[in-house]
C-alpha positions as CSV (number, residue, x, y, z in Angstrom):
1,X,11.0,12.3,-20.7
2,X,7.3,11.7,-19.5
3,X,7.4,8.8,-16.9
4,X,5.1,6.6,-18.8
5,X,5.6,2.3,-19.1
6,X,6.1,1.2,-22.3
7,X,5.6,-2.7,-23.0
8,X,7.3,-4.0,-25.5
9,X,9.3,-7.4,-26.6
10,X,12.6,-6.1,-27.8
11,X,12.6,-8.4,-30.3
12,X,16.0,-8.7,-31.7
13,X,17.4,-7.7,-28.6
14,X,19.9,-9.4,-26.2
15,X,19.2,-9.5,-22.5
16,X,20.6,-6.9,-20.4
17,X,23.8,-8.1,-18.7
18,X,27.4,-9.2,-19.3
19,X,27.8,-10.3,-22.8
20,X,28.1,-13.7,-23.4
21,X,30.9,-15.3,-25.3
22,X,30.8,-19.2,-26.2
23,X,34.0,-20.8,-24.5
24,X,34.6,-24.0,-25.7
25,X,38.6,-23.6,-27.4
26,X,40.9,-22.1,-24.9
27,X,41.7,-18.8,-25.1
28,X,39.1,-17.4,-27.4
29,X,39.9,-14.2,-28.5
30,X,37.3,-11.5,-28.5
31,X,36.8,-8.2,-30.2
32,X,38.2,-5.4,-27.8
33,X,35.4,-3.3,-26.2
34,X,35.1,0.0,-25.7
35,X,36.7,2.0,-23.0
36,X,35.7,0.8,-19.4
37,X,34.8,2.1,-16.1
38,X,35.7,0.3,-12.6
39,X,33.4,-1.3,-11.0
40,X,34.5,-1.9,-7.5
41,X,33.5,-1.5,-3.8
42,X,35.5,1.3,-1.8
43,X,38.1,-1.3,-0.3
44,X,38.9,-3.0,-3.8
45,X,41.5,-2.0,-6.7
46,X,41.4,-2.9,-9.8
47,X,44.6,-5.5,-10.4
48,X,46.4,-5.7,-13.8
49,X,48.1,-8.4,-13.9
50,X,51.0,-9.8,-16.4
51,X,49.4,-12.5,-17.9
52,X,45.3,-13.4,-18.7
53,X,45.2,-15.3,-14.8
54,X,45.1,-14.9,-11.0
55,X,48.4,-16.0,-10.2
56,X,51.3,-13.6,-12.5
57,X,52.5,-10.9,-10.3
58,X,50.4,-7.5,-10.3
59,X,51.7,-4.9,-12.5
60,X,49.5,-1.8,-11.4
61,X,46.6,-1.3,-9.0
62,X,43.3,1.1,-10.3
63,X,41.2,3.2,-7.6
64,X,37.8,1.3,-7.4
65,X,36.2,4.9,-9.2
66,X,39.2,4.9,-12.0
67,X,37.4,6.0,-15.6
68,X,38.3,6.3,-19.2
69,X,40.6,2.9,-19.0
70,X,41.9,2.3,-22.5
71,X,41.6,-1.0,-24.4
72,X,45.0,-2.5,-25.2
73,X,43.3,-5.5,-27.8
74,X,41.4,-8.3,-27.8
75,X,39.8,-9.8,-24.5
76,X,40.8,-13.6,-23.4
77,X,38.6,-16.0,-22.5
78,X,39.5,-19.0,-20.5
79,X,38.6,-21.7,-17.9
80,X,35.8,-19.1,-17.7
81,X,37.1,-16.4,-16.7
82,X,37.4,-13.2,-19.5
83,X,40.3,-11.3,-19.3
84,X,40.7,-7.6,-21.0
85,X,43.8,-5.9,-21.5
86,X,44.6,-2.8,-20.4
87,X,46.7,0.3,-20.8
88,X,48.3,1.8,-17.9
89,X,51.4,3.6,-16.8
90,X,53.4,0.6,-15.7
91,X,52.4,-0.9,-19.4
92,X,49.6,-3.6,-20.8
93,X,48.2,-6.2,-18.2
94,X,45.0,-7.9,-17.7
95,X,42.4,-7.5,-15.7
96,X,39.0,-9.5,-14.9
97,X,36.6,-8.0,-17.2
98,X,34.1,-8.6,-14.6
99,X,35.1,-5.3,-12.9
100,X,34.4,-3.6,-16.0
101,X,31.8,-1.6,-17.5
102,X,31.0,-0.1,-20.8
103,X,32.0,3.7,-20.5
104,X,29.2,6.5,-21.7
105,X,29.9,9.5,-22.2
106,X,28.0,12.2,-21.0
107,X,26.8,13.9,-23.5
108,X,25.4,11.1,-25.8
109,X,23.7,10.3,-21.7
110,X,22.1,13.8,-21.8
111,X,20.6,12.9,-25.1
112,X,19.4,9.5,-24.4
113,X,15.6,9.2,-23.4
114,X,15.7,5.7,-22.7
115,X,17.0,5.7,-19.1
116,X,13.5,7.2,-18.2
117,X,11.8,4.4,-20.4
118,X,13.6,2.3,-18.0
119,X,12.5,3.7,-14.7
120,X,8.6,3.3,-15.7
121,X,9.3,-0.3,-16.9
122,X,10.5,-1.1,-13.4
123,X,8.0,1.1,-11.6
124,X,5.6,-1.3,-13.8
125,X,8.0,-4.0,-12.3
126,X,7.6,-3.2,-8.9
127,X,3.8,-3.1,-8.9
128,X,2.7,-5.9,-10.9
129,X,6.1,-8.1,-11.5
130,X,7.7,-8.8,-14.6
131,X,9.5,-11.6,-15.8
132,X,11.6,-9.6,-18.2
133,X,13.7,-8.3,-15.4
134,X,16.5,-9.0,-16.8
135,X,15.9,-6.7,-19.7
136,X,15.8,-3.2,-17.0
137,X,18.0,-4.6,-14.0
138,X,22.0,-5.1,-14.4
139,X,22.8,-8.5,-14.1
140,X,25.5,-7.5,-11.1
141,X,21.9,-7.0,-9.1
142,X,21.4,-3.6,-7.6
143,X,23.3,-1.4,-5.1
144,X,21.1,0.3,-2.7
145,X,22.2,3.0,-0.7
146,X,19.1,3.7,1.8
147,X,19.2,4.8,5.7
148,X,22.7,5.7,5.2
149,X,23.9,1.5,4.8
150,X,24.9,0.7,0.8
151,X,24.4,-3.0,0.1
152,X,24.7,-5.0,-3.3
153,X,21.6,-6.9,-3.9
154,X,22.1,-9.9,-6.4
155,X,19.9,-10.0,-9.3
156,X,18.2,-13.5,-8.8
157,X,17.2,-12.0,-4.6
158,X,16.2,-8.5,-6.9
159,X,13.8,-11.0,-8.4
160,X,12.8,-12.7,-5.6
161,X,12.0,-9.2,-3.8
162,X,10.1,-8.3,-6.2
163,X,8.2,-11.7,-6.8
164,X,4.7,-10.7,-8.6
165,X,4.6,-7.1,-7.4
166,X,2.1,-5.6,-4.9
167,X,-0.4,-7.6,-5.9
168,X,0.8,-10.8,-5.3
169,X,1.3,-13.0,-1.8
170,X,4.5,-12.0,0.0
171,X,6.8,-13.4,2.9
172,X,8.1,-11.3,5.7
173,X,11.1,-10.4,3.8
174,X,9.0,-9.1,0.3
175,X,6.8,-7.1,2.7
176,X,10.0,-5.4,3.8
177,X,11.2,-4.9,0.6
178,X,7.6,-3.2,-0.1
179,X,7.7,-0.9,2.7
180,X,11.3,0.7,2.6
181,X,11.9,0.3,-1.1
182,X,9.5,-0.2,-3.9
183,X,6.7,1.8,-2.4
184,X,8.8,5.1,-1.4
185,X,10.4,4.8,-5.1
186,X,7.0,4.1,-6.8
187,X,5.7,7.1,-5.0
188,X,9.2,9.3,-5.9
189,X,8.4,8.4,-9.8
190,X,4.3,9.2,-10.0
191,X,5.3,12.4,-8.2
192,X,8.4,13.4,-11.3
193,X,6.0,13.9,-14.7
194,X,9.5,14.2,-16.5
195,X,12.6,13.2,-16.0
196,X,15.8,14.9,-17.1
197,X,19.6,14.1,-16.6
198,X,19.3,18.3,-16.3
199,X,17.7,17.9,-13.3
200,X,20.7,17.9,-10.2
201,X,20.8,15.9,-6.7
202,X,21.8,17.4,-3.4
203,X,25.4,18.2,-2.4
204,X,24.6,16.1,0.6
205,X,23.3,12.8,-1.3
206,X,24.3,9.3,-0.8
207,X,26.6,8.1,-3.7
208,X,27.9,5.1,-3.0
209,X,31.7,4.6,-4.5
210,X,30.8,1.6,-6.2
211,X,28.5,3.7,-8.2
212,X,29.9,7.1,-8.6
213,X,30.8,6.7,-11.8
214,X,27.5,5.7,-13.3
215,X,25.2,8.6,-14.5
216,X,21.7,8.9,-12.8
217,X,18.9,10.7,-12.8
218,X,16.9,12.2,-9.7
219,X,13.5,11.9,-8.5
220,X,11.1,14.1,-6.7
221,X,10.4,13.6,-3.0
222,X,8.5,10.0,-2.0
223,X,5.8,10.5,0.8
224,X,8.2,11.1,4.2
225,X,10.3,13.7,2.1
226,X,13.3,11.9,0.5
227,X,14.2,12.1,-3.2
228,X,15.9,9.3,-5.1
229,X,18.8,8.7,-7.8
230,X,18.3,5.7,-9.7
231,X,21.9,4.7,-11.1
232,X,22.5,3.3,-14.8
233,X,24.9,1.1,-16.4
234,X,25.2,0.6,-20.0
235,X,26.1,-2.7,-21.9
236,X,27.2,-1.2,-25.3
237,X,25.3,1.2,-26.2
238,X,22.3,-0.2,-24.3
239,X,21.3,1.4,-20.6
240,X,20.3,-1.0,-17.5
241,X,19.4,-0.1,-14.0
242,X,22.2,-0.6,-11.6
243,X,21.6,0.9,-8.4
244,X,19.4,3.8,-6.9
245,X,19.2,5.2,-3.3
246,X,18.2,8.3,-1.5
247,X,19.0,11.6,-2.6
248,X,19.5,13.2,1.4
């Protein structure tokens, strides 16, 4: 895929993030999704617990990089909080659906061009700002793993970073943000005419456990050397940036 920006509305489209449910009769029950990926930090589990809440006793703990969980019905909404049920070897129990993600397999990845759409809309981002954000970045905000340190960046400081790109005024912490990350990535994209999820990463790259499950793609080297992974998350059958970092 050429690295080219492509404007457009979407019309039709929902924004990118976790789907939203009205909760007004408690519990709602929701269509089950497809199967889900963890999304956890390396000192997390996944907890399934008996019933749709905090307090029932834990019936089986996940590994923060556990794949391929199974639906066991219909997700539960309430006070909330959304609940999906899940299959596992000590039976059904529930877990938050906010530590879950929309499983792609890799295949239908390899064959999907608009991950590399999405990497020139927030090159375009970067540079000149964008107040569709929301339509390229995960709503969980972006991990960055850069200089050796991973860190979660929420999406509203992701907007605030990026303000009205490089054009626009900026406080201490936006020119920061300039110098170690949009600028380097900016100049990793213009310097990969095509991206491919062919293309491999180095054996000694940075992937942070809270992302390892995610497909990426890899971009050349940026001006001191360093090639990036941009990380991707999909929301149905719909891709979102979730996290990139340097490719050592």
């Amino acid at each position: 895929m050429t690295l080219e920006h492509q404007d457009g509305d979407h019309d039709g489209e929902d924004p990118v993030g976790e789907r939203q449910h009205p909760i007004g009769v408690e519990p709602a029950l929701l269509p089950p999704s497809k199967s889900q990926t963890v999304l956890l930090d390396r000192e997390s589990t996944l907890d399934l617990h008996e019933r749709p809440d905090a307090v029932p006793d834990v019936l089986f703990n996940f590994p923060p990089v556990a794949t391929g969980l199974g639906p066991a019905g219909s997700d539960n909404v309430g006070d909330g909080v959304r609940w999906s049920p899940i299959h596992s070897p000590s039976g059904v129990g529930w877990a938050l659906n906010r530590n879950l993600v929309d499983e792609r397999a890799l295949d239908a990845f390899m064959q999907d061009q608009a991950p590399a759409e999405l990497v020139a809309d927030f090159v375009h981002a970067l540079e000149h700002g964008s107040r569709k954000l929301d339509r390229i970045v995960s709503a969980r905000g972006l991990t960055l793993a850069v200089g050796g340190r991973v860190r979660t960046v929420p999406f509203e400081q992701v907007r605030q970073l990026i303000g009205n790109g490089l054009e626009g005024n900026a406080n201490r912490v936006q020119l920061q943000f300039r110098e170690t990350i949009a600028l380097p990535f900016i100049t990793a994209c213009r310097a990969t005419p095509e991206l491919s999820p062919k293309t491999p990463h180095s054996s000694k790259a940075l992937l942070p456990v809270e992302r390892q499950t995610f497909h990426y793609l890899t971009l050349r080297r940026d001006l001191v050397g360093q090639p990036w992974l941009v990380f991707f998350e999909y929301v149905g059958d719909r891709p979102c940036i979730v996290g990139f970092g340097i490719d050592a």
